[in-house]
C-alpha positions as semicolon CSV with decimal commas, in nm:
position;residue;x (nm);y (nm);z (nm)
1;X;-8,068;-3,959;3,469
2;X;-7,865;-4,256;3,538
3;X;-7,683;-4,370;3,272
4;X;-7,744;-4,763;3,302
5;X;-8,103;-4,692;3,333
6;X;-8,336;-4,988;3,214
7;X;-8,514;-5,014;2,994
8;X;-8,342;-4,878;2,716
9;X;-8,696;-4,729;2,529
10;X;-8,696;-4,506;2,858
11;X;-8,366;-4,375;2,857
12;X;-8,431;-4,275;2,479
13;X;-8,746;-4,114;2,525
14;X;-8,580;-3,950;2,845
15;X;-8,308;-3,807;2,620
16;X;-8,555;-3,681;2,297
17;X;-8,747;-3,532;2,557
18;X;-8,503;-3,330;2,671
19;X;-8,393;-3,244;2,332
20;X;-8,757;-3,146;2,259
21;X;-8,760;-2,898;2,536
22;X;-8,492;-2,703;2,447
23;X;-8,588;-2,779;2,112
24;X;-8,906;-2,585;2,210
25;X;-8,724;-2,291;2,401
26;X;-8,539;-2,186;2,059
27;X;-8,820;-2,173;1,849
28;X;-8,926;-1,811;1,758
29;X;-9,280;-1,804;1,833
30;X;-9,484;-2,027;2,113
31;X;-9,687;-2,309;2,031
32;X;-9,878;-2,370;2,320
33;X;-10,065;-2,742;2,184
34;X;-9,707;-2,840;2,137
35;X;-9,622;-2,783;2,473
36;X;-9,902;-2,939;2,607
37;X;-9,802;-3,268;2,401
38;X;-9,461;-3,216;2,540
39;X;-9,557;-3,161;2,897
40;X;-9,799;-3,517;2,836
41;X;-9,474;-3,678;2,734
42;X;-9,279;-3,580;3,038
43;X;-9,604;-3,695;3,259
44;X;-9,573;-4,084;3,084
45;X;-9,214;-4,092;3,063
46;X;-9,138;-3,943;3,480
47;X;-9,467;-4,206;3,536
48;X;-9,262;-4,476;3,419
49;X;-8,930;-4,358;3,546
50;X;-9,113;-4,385;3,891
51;X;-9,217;-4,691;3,886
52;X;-8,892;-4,831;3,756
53;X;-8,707;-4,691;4,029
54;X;-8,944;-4,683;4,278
55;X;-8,864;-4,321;4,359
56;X;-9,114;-4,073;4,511
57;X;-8,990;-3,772;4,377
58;X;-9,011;-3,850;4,041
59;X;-9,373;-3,954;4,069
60;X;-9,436;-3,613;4,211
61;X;-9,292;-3,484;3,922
62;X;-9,477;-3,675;3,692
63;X;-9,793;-3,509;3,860
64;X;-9,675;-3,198;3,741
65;X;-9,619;-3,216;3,418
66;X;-9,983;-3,367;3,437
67;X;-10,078;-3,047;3,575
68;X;-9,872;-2,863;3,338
69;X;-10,031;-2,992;3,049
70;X;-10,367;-2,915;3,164
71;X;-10,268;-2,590;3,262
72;X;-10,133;-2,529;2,897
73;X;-10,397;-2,668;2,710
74;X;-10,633;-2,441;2,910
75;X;-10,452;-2,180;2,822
76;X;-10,460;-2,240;2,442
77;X;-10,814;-2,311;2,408
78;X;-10,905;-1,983;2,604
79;X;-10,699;-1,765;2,407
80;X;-10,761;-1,925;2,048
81;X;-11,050;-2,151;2,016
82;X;-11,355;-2,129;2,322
83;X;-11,692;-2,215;2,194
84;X;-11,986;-2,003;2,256
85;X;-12,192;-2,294;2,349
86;X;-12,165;-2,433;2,697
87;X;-12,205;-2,741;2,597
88;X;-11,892;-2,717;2,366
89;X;-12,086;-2,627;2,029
90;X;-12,107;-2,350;1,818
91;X;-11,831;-2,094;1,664
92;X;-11,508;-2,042;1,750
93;X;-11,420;-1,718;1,929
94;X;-11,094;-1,559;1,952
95;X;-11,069;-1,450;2,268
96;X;-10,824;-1,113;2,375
97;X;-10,786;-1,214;2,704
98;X;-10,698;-1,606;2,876
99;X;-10,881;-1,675;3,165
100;X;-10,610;-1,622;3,398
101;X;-10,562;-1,288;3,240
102;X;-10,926;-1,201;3,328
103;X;-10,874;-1,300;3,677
104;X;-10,572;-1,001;3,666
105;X;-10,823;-0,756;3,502
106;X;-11,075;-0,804;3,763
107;X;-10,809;-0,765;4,041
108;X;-10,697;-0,452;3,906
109;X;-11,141;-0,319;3,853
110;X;-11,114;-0,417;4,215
111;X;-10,806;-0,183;4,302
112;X;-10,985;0,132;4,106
113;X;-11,305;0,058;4,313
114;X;-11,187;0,076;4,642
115;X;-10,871;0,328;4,603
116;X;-10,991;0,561;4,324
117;X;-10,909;0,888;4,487
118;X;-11,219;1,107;4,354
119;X;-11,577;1,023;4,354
120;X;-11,701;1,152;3,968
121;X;-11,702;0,867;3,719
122;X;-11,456;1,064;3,467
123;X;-11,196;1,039;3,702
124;X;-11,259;0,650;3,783
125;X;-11,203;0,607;3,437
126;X;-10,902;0,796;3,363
127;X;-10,763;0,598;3,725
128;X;-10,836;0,274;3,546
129;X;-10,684;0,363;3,234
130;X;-10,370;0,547;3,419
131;X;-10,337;0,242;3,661
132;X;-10,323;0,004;3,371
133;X;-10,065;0,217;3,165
134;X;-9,846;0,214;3,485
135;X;-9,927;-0,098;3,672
136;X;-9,564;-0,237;3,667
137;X;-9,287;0,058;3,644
138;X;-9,512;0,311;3,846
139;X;-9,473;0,536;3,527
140;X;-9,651;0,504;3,172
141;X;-9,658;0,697;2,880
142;X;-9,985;0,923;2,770
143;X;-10,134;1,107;2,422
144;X;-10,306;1,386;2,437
145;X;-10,531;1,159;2,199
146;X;-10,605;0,905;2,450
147;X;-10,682;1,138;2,727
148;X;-10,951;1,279;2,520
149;X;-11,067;0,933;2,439
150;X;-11,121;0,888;2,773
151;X;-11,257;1,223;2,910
152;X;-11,368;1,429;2,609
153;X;-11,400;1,777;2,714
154;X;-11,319;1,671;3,082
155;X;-10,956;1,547;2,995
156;X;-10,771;1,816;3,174
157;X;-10,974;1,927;3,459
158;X;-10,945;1,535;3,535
159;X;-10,617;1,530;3,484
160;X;-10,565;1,849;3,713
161;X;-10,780;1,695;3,937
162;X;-10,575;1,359;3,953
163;X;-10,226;1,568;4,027
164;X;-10,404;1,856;4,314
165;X;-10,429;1,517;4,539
166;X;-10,134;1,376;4,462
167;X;-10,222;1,080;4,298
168;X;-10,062;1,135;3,965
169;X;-9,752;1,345;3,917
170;X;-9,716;1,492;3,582
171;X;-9,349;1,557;3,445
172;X;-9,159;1,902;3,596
173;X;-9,262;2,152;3,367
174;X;-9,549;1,996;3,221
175;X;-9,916;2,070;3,240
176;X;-10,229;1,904;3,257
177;X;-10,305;2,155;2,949
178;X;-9,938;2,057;2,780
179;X;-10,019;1,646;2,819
180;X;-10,348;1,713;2,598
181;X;-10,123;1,814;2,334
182;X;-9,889;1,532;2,355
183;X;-9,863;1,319;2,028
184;X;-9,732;0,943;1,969
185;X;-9,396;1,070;1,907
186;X;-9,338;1,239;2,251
187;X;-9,596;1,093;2,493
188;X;-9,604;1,238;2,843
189;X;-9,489;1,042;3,056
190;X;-9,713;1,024;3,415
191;X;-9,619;0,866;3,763
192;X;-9,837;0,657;3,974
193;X;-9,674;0,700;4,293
194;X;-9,837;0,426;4,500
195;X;-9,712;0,206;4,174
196;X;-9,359;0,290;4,207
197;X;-9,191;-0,031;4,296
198;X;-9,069;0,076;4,563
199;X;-9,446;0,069;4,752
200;X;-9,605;-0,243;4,803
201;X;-9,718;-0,437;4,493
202;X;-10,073;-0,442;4,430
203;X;-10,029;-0,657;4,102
204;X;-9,826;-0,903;4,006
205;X;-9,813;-0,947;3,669
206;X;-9,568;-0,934;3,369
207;X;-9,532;-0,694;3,097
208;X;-9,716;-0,864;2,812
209;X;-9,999;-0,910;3,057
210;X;-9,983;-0,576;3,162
211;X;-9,975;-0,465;2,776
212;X;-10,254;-0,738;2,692
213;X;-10,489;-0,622;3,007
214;X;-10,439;-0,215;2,931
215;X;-10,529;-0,316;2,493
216;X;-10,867;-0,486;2,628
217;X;-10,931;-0,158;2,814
218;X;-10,883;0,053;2,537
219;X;-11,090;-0,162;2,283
220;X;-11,414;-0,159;2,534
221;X;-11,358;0,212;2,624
222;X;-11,322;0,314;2,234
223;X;-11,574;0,061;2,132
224;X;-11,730;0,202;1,793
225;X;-12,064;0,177;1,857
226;X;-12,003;0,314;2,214
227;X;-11,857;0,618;2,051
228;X;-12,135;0,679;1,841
229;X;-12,376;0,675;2,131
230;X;-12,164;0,906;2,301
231;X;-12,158;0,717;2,615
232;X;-12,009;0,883;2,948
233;X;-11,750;0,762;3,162
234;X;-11,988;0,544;3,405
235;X;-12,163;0,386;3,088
236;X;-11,828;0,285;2,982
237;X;-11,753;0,186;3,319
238;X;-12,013;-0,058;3,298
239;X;-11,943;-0,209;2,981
240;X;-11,545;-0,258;3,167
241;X;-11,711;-0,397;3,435
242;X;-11,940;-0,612;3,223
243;X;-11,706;-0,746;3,025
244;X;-11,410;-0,832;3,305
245;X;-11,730;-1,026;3,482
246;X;-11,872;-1,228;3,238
247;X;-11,816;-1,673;3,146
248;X;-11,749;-1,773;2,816
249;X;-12,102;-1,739;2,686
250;X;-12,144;-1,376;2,820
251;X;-12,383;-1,416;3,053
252;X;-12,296;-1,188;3,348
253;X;-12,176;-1,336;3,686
254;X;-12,102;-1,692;3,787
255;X;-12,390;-1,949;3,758
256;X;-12,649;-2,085;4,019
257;X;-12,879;-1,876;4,269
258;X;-12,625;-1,593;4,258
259;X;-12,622;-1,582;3,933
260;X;-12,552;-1,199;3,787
261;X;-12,348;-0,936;3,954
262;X;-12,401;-0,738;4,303
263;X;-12,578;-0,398;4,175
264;X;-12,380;-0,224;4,510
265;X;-12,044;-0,362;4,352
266;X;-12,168;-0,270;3,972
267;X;-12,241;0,067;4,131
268;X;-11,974;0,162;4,364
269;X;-11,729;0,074;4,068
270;X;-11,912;0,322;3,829
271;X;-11,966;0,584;4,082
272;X;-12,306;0,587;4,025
273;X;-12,630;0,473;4,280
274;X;-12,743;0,155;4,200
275;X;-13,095;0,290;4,126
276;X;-12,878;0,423;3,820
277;X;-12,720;0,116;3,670
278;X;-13,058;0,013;3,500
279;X;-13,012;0,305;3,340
280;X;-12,655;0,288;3,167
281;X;-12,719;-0,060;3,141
282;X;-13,040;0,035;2,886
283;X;-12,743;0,253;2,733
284;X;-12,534;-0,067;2,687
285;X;-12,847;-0,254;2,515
286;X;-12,855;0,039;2,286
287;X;-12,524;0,022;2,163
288;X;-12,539;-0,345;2,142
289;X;-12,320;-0,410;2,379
290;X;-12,580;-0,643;2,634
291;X;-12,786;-0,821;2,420
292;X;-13,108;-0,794;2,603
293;X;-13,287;-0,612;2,865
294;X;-13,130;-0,637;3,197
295;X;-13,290;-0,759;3,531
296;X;-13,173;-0,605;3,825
297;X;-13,403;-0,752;4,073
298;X;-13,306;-0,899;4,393
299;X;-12,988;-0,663;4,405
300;X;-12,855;-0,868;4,145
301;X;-12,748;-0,699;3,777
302;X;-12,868;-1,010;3,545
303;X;-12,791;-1,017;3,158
304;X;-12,520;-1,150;2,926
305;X;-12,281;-0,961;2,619
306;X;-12,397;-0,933;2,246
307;X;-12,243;-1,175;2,058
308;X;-12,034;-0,936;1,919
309;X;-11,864;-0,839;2,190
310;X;-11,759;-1,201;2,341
311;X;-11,418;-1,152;2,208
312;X;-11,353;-0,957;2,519
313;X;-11,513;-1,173;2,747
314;X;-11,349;-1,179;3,083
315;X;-11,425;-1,579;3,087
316;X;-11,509;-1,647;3,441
Protein backbone atom coordinates (compact mmCIF):
# COMPACT_ATOMS: atom_id res chain seq x y z
CA UNK A 1 0.00 0.00 0.00
CA UNK A 2 1.48 3.21 -0.95
CA UNK A 3 2.13 5.32 1.66
CA UNK A 4 0.84 8.79 0.16
CA UNK A 5 -2.26 7.07 -0.81
CA UNK A 6 -5.40 9.45 -1.08
CA UNK A 7 -7.78 9.64 0.47
CA UNK A 8 -6.75 9.39 3.84
CA UNK A 9 -10.30 7.40 5.12
CA UNK A 10 -8.83 4.64 2.66
CA UNK A 11 -5.50 4.32 3.83
CA UNK A 12 -7.05 3.96 7.47
CA UNK A 13 -9.50 1.48 6.71
CA UNK A 14 -6.64 -0.24 4.58
CA UNK A 15 -4.50 -0.38 7.73
CA UNK A 16 -7.52 -1.60 10.47
CA UNK A 17 -8.20 -4.05 7.98
CA UNK A 18 -5.17 -5.50 8.06
CA UNK A 19 -5.00 -5.33 11.72
CA UNK A 20 -8.40 -7.10 11.78
CA UNK A 21 -7.07 -10.00 9.86
CA UNK A 22 -4.44 -10.91 11.87
CA UNK A 23 -6.52 -9.79 14.55
CA UNK A 24 -8.77 -12.70 13.39
CA UNK A 25 -5.89 -15.34 12.86
CA UNK A 26 -5.00 -15.12 16.78
CA UNK A 27 -8.22 -15.60 18.07
CA UNK A 28 -8.73 -19.11 19.65
CA UNK A 29 -11.77 -20.31 18.10
CA UNK A 30 -13.29 -19.34 14.39
CA UNK A 31 -16.00 -17.08 13.89
CA UNK A 32 -17.02 -17.62 10.57
CA UNK A 33 -19.95 -14.36 10.36
CA UNK A 34 -16.97 -12.36 11.42
CA UNK A 35 -15.04 -13.34 8.65
CA UNK A 36 -17.55 -12.91 6.29
CA UNK A 37 -17.93 -9.13 7.56
CA UNK A 38 -14.23 -8.96 7.25
CA UNK A 39 -13.93 -10.46 3.84
CA UNK A 40 -17.10 -7.65 2.85
CA UNK A 41 -14.72 -5.04 4.16
CA UNK A 42 -11.78 -6.04 2.07
CA UNK A 43 -14.36 -6.30 -1.09
CA UNK A 44 -15.42 -2.21 -0.44
CA UNK A 45 -12.16 -1.09 0.61
CA UNK A 46 -9.88 -3.13 -2.69
CA UNK A 47 -13.30 -1.67 -4.73
CA UNK A 48 -12.32 1.66 -3.86
CA UNK A 49 -8.61 1.22 -3.91
CA UNK A 50 -9.31 0.28 -7.64
CA UNK A 51 -10.93 2.87 -8.69
CA UNK A 52 -8.59 5.34 -7.06
CA UNK A 53 -5.74 3.99 -8.77
CA UNK A 54 -7.18 2.76 -11.64
CA UNK A 55 -5.43 -0.58 -11.22
CA UNK A 56 -6.78 -3.91 -12.58
CA UNK A 57 -5.41 -6.13 -10.21
CA UNK A 58 -6.79 -4.78 -7.34
CA UNK A 59 -10.29 -4.86 -8.78
CA UNK A 60 -9.72 -8.52 -9.32
CA UNK A 61 -9.00 -8.75 -5.93
CA UNK A 62 -11.82 -7.00 -4.76
CA UNK A 63 -13.90 -9.78 -6.65
CA UNK A 64 -12.52 -12.13 -4.41
CA UNK A 65 -13.02 -11.16 -1.31
CA UNK A 66 -16.67 -10.78 -2.79
CA UNK A 67 -16.46 -14.33 -3.45
CA UNK A 68 -14.88 -15.01 -0.23
CA UNK A 69 -17.51 -13.66 1.72
CA UNK A 70 -20.13 -15.54 0.04
CA UNK A 71 -18.23 -18.53 0.25
CA UNK A 72 -17.97 -17.99 4.14
CA UNK A 73 -21.28 -17.04 4.85
CA UNK A 74 -22.39 -20.23 3.03
CA UNK A 75 -20.43 -22.00 5.00
CA UNK A 76 -21.80 -20.69 8.36
CA UNK A 77 -25.33 -20.93 7.61
CA UNK A 78 -24.90 -24.67 6.45
CA UNK A 79 -23.13 -25.74 9.39
CA UNK A 80 -25.13 -23.69 12.15
CA UNK A 81 -28.39 -22.30 11.12
CA UNK A 82 -30.24 -23.96 7.59
CA UNK A 83 -33.95 -23.83 7.72
CA UNK A 84 -36.05 -26.76 6.99
CA UNK A 85 -38.28 -24.78 4.84
CA UNK A 86 -37.26 -24.10 1.28
CA UNK A 87 -38.58 -21.11 1.28
CA UNK A 88 -36.32 -20.01 4.26
CA UNK A 89 -38.96 -20.72 7.17
CA UNK A 90 -39.23 -22.95 9.83
CA UNK A 91 -36.61 -24.29 12.64
CA UNK A 92 -33.23 -24.06 12.77
CA UNK A 93 -31.19 -27.22 12.20
CA UNK A 94 -27.77 -27.86 13.21
CA UNK A 95 -26.34 -29.45 10.63
CA UNK A 96 -23.04 -32.16 11.15
CA UNK A 97 -21.89 -31.77 7.90
CA UNK A 98 -21.36 -28.18 5.45
CA UNK A 99 -22.32 -28.62 2.13
CA UNK A 100 -18.99 -28.83 0.77
CA UNK A 101 -18.33 -31.53 3.26
CA UNK A 102 -21.26 -33.53 1.79
CA UNK A 103 -19.92 -33.16 -1.60
CA UNK A 104 -16.52 -35.11 0.06
CA UNK A 105 -18.85 -37.78 1.63
CA UNK A 106 -20.49 -38.55 -1.56
CA UNK A 107 -17.09 -38.74 -3.39
CA UNK A 108 -15.82 -41.10 -1.00
CA UNK A 109 -19.82 -43.46 -1.23
CA UNK A 110 -18.67 -43.20 -4.80
CA UNK A 111 -15.06 -44.72 -4.22
CA UNK A 112 -16.67 -47.78 -1.99
CA UNK A 113 -19.16 -48.39 -4.90
CA UNK A 114 -17.03 -48.89 -7.62
CA UNK A 115 -13.68 -50.31 -5.80
CA UNK A 116 -15.16 -52.27 -2.86
CA UNK A 117 -13.23 -55.44 -3.29
CA UNK A 118 -16.06 -58.09 -2.22
CA UNK A 119 -19.56 -58.29 -3.33
CA UNK A 120 -21.63 -59.07 0.31
CA UNK A 121 -22.98 -55.90 1.86
CA UNK A 122 -21.05 -56.55 5.33
CA UNK A 123 -17.98 -56.07 3.72
CA UNK A 124 -19.12 -52.76 1.75
CA UNK A 125 -19.74 -51.51 5.00
CA UNK A 126 -16.78 -52.30 6.94
CA UNK A 127 -14.79 -50.78 3.37
CA UNK A 128 -16.69 -47.58 3.98
CA UNK A 129 -16.05 -47.37 7.49
CA UNK A 130 -12.18 -48.60 7.04
CA UNK A 131 -11.77 -46.13 4.05
CA UNK A 132 -13.02 -43.27 6.13
CA UNK A 133 -10.81 -44.15 9.26
CA UNK A 134 -7.81 -44.16 6.81
CA UNK A 135 -8.63 -41.83 4.03
CA UNK A 136 -5.57 -39.51 4.58
CA UNK A 137 -2.45 -41.47 6.28
CA UNK A 138 -3.40 -44.87 4.53
CA UNK A 139 -3.55 -46.24 8.21
CA UNK A 140 -6.35 -45.72 10.99
CA UNK A 141 -6.90 -46.96 14.21
CA UNK A 142 -9.80 -49.77 15.05
CA UNK A 143 -11.87 -51.21 18.42
CA UNK A 144 -12.84 -54.34 18.62
CA UNK A 145 -16.13 -52.35 19.66
CA UNK A 146 -16.58 -50.67 16.45
CA UNK A 147 -15.97 -53.63 14.32
CA UNK A 148 -18.80 -55.28 15.97
CA UNK A 149 -20.85 -52.19 15.51
CA UNK A 150 -20.43 -52.59 12.14
CA UNK A 151 -20.58 -56.38 11.44
CA UNK A 152 -22.10 -58.02 14.53
CA UNK A 153 -21.35 -61.59 14.41
CA UNK A 154 -19.70 -61.11 10.91
CA UNK A 155 -16.85 -58.76 12.27
CA UNK A 156 -14.03 -61.15 11.78
CA UNK A 157 -14.81 -63.32 8.93
CA UNK A 158 -15.12 -59.71 7.23
CA UNK A 159 -12.24 -58.66 8.49
CA UNK A 160 -10.40 -61.97 7.35
CA UNK A 161 -12.03 -61.57 4.33
CA UNK A 162 -10.78 -57.88 3.77
CA UNK A 163 -6.87 -59.03 4.51
CA UNK A 164 -7.05 -62.80 2.18
CA UNK A 165 -7.30 -60.14 -0.90
CA UNK A 166 -5.08 -57.84 0.16
CA UNK A 167 -7.02 -54.97 0.67
CA UNK A 168 -6.44 -54.38 4.31
CA UNK A 169 -3.27 -55.40 6.08
CA UNK A 170 -3.65 -56.01 9.69
CA UNK A 171 -0.52 -55.33 12.04
CA UNK A 172 2.43 -58.35 12.03
CA UNK A 173 1.29 -60.52 14.59
CA UNK A 174 -2.15 -59.55 14.83
CA UNK A 175 -5.35 -61.30 13.95
CA UNK A 176 -8.55 -60.64 12.58
CA UNK A 177 -9.67 -62.59 15.94
CA UNK A 178 -6.98 -60.32 18.14
CA UNK A 179 -8.47 -56.75 16.47
CA UNK A 180 -12.06 -57.85 17.90
CA UNK A 181 -10.57 -57.64 21.18
CA UNK A 182 -8.92 -54.40 20.79
CA UNK A 183 -10.11 -51.66 23.33
CA UNK A 184 -9.86 -47.65 23.18
CA UNK A 185 -6.66 -47.79 24.93
CA UNK A 186 -4.72 -49.91 22.32
CA UNK A 187 -6.68 -49.73 19.04
CA UNK A 188 -5.38 -51.83 16.16
CA UNK A 189 -4.07 -50.09 13.92
CA UNK A 190 -5.10 -51.26 9.99
CA UNK A 191 -3.49 -50.22 6.54
CA UNK A 192 -5.30 -49.28 3.48
CA UNK A 193 -2.74 -49.88 1.02
CA UNK A 194 -4.19 -48.17 -2.04
CA UNK A 195 -4.48 -45.10 0.70
CA UNK A 196 -0.92 -44.99 1.49
CA UNK A 197 0.24 -41.68 0.20
CA UNK A 198 2.42 -42.88 -1.70
CA UNK A 199 -0.53 -44.25 -4.39
CA UNK A 200 -2.49 -41.85 -6.11
CA UNK A 201 -4.90 -39.72 -4.03
CA UNK A 202 -8.39 -40.53 -4.32
CA UNK A 203 -9.43 -37.73 -1.75
CA UNK A 204 -8.35 -34.66 -1.02
CA UNK A 205 -9.34 -33.53 2.02
CA UNK A 206 -7.96 -32.37 5.46
CA UNK A 207 -7.96 -33.98 8.73
CA UNK A 208 -10.89 -32.32 10.47
CA UNK A 209 -12.86 -33.16 7.37
CA UNK A 210 -11.70 -36.46 7.34
CA UNK A 211 -12.58 -36.71 11.25
CA UNK A 212 -15.99 -34.75 10.61
CA UNK A 213 -16.98 -37.12 7.42
CA UNK A 214 -15.90 -40.65 9.35
CA UNK A 215 -18.28 -39.07 12.94
CA UNK A 216 -21.36 -38.68 10.38
CA UNK A 217 -20.71 -42.31 9.38
CA UNK A 218 -20.67 -43.60 12.65
CA UNK A 219 -23.81 -41.64 13.93
CA UNK A 220 -26.05 -43.07 10.80
CA UNK A 221 -24.49 -46.59 11.12
CA UNK A 222 -25.13 -46.66 15.11
CA UNK A 223 -28.31 -44.77 14.76
CA UNK A 224 -30.51 -45.84 17.91
CA UNK A 225 -33.46 -46.66 16.43
CA UNK A 226 -31.52 -48.50 13.63
CA UNK A 227 -30.04 -50.63 16.33
CA UNK A 228 -33.13 -51.54 17.77
CA UNK A 229 -34.49 -52.76 14.46
CA UNK A 230 -31.52 -54.68 14.03
CA UNK A 231 -30.90 -53.52 10.61
CA UNK A 232 -28.16 -55.34 8.33
CA UNK A 233 -25.35 -53.92 6.64
CA UNK A 234 -27.28 -53.01 3.20
CA UNK A 235 -30.19 -51.37 5.29
CA UNK A 236 -27.61 -49.29 6.82
CA UNK A 237 -26.09 -48.83 3.61
CA UNK A 238 -29.08 -47.21 2.50
CA UNK A 239 -29.71 -44.96 5.21
CA UNK A 240 -25.54 -43.78 4.33
CA UNK A 241 -26.56 -43.47 1.05
CA UNK A 242 -29.78 -41.65 1.88
CA UNK A 243 -28.48 -39.35 3.93
CA UNK A 244 -25.07 -38.28 1.81
CA UNK A 245 -27.90 -37.70 -1.14
CA UNK A 246 -30.38 -35.70 0.23
CA UNK A 247 -31.07 -31.18 0.02
CA UNK A 248 -31.66 -29.39 2.98
CA UNK A 249 -35.27 -30.43 3.42
CA UNK A 250 -34.49 -34.22 3.06
CA UNK A 251 -36.09 -34.98 0.20
CA UNK A 252 -33.90 -37.47 -1.72
CA UNK A 253 -32.07 -36.43 -4.98
CA UNK A 254 -31.81 -33.08 -6.70
CA UNK A 255 -35.11 -31.41 -7.84
CA UNK A 256 -37.00 -31.36 -11.26
CA UNK A 257 -37.94 -34.47 -13.59
CA UNK A 258 -35.02 -36.40 -12.09
CA UNK A 259 -35.97 -35.85 -9.03
CA UNK A 260 -34.97 -38.96 -6.46
CA UNK A 261 -32.02 -41.21 -6.81
CA UNK A 262 -31.03 -43.92 -9.65
CA UNK A 263 -32.36 -47.33 -7.97
CA UNK A 264 -29.14 -49.11 -10.13
CA UNK A 265 -26.78 -46.56 -8.21
CA UNK A 266 -28.90 -47.00 -4.73
CA UNK A 267 -28.40 -50.69 -5.47
CA UNK A 268 -25.01 -51.31 -6.72
CA UNK A 269 -23.81 -49.21 -3.61
CA UNK A 270 -25.73 -51.57 -1.17
CA UNK A 271 -24.92 -54.69 -2.94
CA UNK A 272 -28.25 -55.55 -3.24
CA UNK A 273 -30.71 -55.88 -6.71
CA UNK A 274 -32.67 -53.04 -7.11
CA UNK A 275 -35.88 -55.13 -6.91
CA UNK A 276 -34.52 -55.17 -3.17
CA UNK A 277 -34.16 -51.54 -2.22
CA UNK A 278 -38.03 -51.17 -1.75
CA UNK A 279 -37.48 -53.47 0.65
CA UNK A 280 -34.73 -51.97 3.08
CA UNK A 281 -36.12 -48.82 2.23
CA UNK A 282 -39.69 -50.09 4.08
CA UNK A 283 -36.95 -51.01 6.82
CA UNK A 284 -35.81 -47.34 6.89
CA UNK A 285 -39.63 -46.09 7.21
CA UNK A 286 -39.80 -48.41 10.12
CA UNK A 287 -37.13 -47.09 12.03
CA UNK A 288 -38.09 -43.64 11.19
CA UNK A 289 -35.47 -42.90 9.35
CA UNK A 290 -37.60 -41.94 5.71
CA UNK A 291 -40.52 -40.41 6.71
CA UNK A 292 -42.91 -41.92 4.30
CA UNK A 293 -43.40 -44.65 1.91
CA UNK A 294 -40.97 -44.65 -0.87
CA UNK A 295 -41.69 -44.62 -4.70
CA UNK A 296 -39.39 -46.33 -6.73
CA UNK A 297 -41.07 -46.08 -10.00
CA UNK A 298 -39.50 -45.08 -13.14
CA UNK A 299 -36.02 -46.44 -11.83
CA UNK A 300 -36.00 -43.63 -9.65
CA UNK A 301 -35.78 -44.17 -5.49
CA UNK A 302 -38.25 -41.12 -4.48
CA UNK A 303 -38.73 -40.07 -0.70
CA UNK A 304 -37.20 -37.60 1.76
CA UNK A 305 -35.52 -38.10 5.72
CA UNK A 306 -37.68 -37.94 8.98
CA UNK A 307 -37.33 -34.85 10.45
CA UNK A 308 -35.30 -36.24 12.90
CA UNK A 309 -32.70 -37.22 11.06
CA UNK A 310 -32.01 -33.84 8.94
CA UNK A 311 -29.15 -33.09 11.14
CA UNK A 312 -27.19 -35.37 8.93
CA UNK A 313 -28.43 -34.24 5.83
CA UNK A 314 -25.89 -34.41 3.09
CA UNK A 315 -27.42 -30.87 1.78
CA UNK A 316 -27.26 -31.17 -1.90
Amino acid sequence: MPDDLQPDVLRLELIELGDAFRAYQRRPEPDLAVLAELHDRKARAFSVWATVTEDASLREEAERAETAARTTREMNTNRRCVPTGEDGEGPVIERLLTRGQGIHARGVLEHVRVGSPLPAAEARLAVLMLTLRAARAGTGNVTGQDLVGWLQGDAERVLQELADVGWLRLPEDVTADDALTSRPEEPTQVTVPTLVPTEPRPFFFGKVTRARLSGWAQKVVGDRKLRKKKAGAATRLLAVYTAAHSRPDGRLGDSGEDAGLALDTVASFCAVRPEEVAEHAGLLVAAGWLAEEVDITGGRLRGRLAERVLPLSGLL
